[in-house]
PyMOL commands that place a pseudoatom at each C-alpha (Angstrom):
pseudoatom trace, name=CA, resn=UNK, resi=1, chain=A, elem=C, hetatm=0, pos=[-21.106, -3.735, 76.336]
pseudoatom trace, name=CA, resn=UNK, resi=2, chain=A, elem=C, hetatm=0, pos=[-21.596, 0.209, 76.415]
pseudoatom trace, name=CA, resn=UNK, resi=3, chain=A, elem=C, hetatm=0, pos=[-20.688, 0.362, 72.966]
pseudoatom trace, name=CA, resn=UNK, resi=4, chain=A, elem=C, hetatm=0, pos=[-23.613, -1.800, 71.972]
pseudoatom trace, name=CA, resn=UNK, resi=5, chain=A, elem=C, hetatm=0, pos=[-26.296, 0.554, 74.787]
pseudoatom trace, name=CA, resn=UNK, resi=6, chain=A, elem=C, hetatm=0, pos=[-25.043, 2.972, 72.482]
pseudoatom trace, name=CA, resn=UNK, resi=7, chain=A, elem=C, hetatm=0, pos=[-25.279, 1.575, 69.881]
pseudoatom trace, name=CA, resn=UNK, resi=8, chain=A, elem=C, hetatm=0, pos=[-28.829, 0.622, 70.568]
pseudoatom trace, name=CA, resn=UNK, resi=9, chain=A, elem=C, hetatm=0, pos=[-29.554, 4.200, 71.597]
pseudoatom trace, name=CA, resn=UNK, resi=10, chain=A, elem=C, hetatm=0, pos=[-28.675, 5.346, 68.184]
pseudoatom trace, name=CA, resn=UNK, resi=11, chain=A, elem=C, hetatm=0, pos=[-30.589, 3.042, 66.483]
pseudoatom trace, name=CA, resn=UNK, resi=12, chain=A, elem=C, hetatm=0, pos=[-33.773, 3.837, 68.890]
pseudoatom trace, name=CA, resn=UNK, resi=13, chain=A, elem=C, hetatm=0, pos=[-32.853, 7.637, 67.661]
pseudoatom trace, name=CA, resn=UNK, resi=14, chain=A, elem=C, hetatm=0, pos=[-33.069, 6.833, 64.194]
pseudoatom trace, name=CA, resn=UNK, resi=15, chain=A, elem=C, hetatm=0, pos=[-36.253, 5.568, 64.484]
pseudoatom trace, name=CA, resn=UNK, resi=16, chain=A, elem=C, hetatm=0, pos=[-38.174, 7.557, 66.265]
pseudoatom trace, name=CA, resn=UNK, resi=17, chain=A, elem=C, hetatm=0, pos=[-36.844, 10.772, 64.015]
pseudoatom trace, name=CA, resn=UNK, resi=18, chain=A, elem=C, hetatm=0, pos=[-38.176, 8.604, 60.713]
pseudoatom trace, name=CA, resn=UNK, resi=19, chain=A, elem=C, hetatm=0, pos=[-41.472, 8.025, 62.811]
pseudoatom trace, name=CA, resn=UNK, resi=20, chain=A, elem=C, hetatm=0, pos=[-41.654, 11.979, 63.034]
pseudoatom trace, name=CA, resn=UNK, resi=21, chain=A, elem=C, hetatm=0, pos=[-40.598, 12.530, 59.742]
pseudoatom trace, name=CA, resn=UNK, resi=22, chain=A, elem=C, hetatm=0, pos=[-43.503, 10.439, 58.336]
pseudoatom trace, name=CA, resn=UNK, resi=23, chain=A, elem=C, hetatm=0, pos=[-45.660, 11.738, 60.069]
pseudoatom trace, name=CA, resn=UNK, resi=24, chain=A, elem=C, hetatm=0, pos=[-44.986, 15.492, 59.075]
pseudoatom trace, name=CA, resn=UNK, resi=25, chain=A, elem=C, hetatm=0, pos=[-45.286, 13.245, 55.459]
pseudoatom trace, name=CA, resn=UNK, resi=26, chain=A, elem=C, hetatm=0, pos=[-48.647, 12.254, 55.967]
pseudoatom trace, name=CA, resn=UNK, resi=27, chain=A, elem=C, hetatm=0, pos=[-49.810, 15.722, 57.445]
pseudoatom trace, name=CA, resn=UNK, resi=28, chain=A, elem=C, hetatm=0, pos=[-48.854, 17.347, 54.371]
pseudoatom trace, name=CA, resn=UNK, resi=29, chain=A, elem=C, hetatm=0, pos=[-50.287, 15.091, 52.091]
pseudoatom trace, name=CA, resn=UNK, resi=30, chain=A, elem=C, hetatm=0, pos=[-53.754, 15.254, 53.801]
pseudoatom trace, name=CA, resn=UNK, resi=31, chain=A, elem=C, hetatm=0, pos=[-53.455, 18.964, 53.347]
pseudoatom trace, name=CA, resn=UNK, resi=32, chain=A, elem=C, hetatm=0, pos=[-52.620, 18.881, 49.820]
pseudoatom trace, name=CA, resn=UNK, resi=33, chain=A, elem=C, hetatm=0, pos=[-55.716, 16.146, 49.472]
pseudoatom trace, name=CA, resn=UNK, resi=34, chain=A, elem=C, hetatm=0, pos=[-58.218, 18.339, 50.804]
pseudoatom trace, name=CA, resn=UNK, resi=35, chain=A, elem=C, hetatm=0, pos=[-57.059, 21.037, 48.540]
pseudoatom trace, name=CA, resn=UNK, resi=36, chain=A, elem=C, hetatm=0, pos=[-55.128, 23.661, 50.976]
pseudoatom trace, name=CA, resn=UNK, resi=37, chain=A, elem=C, hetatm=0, pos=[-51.896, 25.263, 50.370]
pseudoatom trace, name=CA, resn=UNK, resi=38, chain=A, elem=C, hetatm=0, pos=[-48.876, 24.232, 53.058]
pseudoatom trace, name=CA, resn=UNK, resi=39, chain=A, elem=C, hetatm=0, pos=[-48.515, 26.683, 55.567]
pseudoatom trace, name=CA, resn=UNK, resi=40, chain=A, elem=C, hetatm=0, pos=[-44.616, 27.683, 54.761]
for i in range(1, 40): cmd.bond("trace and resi %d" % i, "trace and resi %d" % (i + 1))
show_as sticks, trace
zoom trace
């Protein structure tokens, strides 16, 4: 049983890092359509 909470942890993890990674995604790409240069 604690190996699949962990398990399930992970997974929630995972998730929630490709939720914030899609959204740095899309910020950048509205940048780039509205014709400014990315910060870095």
């Amino acid at each position: 049983m604690a190996k699949a909470i962990a398990l399930s942890r992970i997974c929630e993890l995972s998730q929630l890092e490709m939720l914030r990674a899609l959204i740095v995604c899309g910020s950048a790409l509205a940048l780039i359509a509205a014709g400014q240069a990315l910060p870095f």
